[in-house]
C-alpha positions in Angstrom: 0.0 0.0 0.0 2.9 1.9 0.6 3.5 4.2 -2.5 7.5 4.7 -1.6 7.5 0.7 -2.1 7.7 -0.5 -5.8 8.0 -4.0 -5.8 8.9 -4.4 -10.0 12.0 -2.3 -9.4 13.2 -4.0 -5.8 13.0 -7.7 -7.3 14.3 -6.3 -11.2 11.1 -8.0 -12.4 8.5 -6.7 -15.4 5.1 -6.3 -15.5 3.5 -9.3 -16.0 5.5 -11.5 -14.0 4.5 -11.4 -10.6 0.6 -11.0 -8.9 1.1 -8.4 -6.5 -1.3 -8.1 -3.7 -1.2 -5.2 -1.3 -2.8 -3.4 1.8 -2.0 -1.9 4.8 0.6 -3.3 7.1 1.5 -6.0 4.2 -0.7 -8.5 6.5 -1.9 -11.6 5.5 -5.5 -11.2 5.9 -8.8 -13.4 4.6 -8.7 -11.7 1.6 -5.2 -11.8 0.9 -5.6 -15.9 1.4 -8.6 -15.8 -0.8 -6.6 -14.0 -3.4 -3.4 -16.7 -2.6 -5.2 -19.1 -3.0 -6.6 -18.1 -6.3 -3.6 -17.5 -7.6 -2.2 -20.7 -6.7 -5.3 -22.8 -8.8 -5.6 -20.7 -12.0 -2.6 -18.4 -12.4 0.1 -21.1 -11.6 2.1 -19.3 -8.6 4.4 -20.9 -6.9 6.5 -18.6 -4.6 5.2 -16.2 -2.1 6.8 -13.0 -0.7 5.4 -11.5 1.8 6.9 -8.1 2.3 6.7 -5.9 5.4 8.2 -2.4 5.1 10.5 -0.3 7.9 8.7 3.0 8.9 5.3 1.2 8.5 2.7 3.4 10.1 1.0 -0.3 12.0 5.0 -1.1 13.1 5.7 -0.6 16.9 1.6 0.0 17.9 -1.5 -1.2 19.1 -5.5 -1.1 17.8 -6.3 1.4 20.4 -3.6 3.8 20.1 -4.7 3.6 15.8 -8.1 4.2 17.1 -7.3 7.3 19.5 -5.5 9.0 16.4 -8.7 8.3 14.3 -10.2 11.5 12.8 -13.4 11.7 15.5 -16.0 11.3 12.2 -13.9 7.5 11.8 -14.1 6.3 15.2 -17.8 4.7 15.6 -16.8 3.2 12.4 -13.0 1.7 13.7 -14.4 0.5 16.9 -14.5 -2.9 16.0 -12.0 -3.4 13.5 -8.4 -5.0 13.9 -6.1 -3.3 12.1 -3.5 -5.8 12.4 -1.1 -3.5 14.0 2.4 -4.5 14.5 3.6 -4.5 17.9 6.5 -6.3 17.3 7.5 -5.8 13.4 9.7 -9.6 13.2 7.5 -11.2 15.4 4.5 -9.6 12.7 6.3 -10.8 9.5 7.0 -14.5 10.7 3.5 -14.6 11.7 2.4 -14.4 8.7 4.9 -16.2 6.5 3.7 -19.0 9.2 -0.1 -18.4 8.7 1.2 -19.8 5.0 3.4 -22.5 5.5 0.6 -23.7 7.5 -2.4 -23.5 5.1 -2.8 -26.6 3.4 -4.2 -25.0 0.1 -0.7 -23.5 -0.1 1.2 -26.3 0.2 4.0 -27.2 -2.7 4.4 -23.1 -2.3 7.6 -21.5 -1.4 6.9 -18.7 0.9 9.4 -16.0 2.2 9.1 -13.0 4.2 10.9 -10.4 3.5 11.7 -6.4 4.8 11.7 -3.5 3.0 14.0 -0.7 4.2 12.2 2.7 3.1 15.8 4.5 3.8 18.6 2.6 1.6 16.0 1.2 -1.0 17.1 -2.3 0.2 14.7 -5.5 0.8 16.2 -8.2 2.8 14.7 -11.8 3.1 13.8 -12.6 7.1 12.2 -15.9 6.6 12.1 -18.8 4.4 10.4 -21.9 3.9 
């Protein structure tokens, strides 16, 4: 979701060649497993990359600290909504990747989790399966 993030250019890769899924936080959500999982059956994947991202504005927070910054006309809407924030960044990523490795529908996959540094332009692989 991140706009500074441009995933062709980071892997050297052309349009075309990957399915890139995004939204906030890079979490794997429902609909990013619905869209996986797709992707796996009728488009052929067969890696993964998850990629989280330094600076991220759900990195080093909670739900109710994202909800006390909510603009006052958001809040009755947020009051029930995880945002997936990401206390602990790592421990965030490796979650995921896990929530993956884990899903049978995704098995035969390779899945990696990787970080993006906003600063040096870098992306570094954290996990691996």
């Amino acid at each position: 979701m991140d706009t500074r993030i441009d995933p062709l250019a980071i892997f050297s890769i052309k349009i075309g060649d990957a399915k890139i899924i995004r939204n906030a936080g890079g979490r794997v959500t429902q609909d990013t497993l619905r869209s996986l999982i797709l992707a796996k059956a009728f488009l052929g994947v067969k890696k993964i990359l998850i990629m989280h991202h330094t600076e991220c504005a759900l990195a080093n927070t909670t739900n109710a600290e994202i909800e006390k910054n909510l603009p006052v006309e958001m809040k009755e809407f947020a009051a029930h909504i995880d945002f997936l924030p990401m206390e602990n960044p790592d421990g965030a990523l490796h979650e995921d990747v896990n929530q993956l490795l884990t899903n049978t529908a995704l098995s035969e996959v390779e899945i990696e989790g990787w970080r993006y540094d906003v600063q040096t332009g870098k992306a570094s692989r954290i996990f691996h399966s």
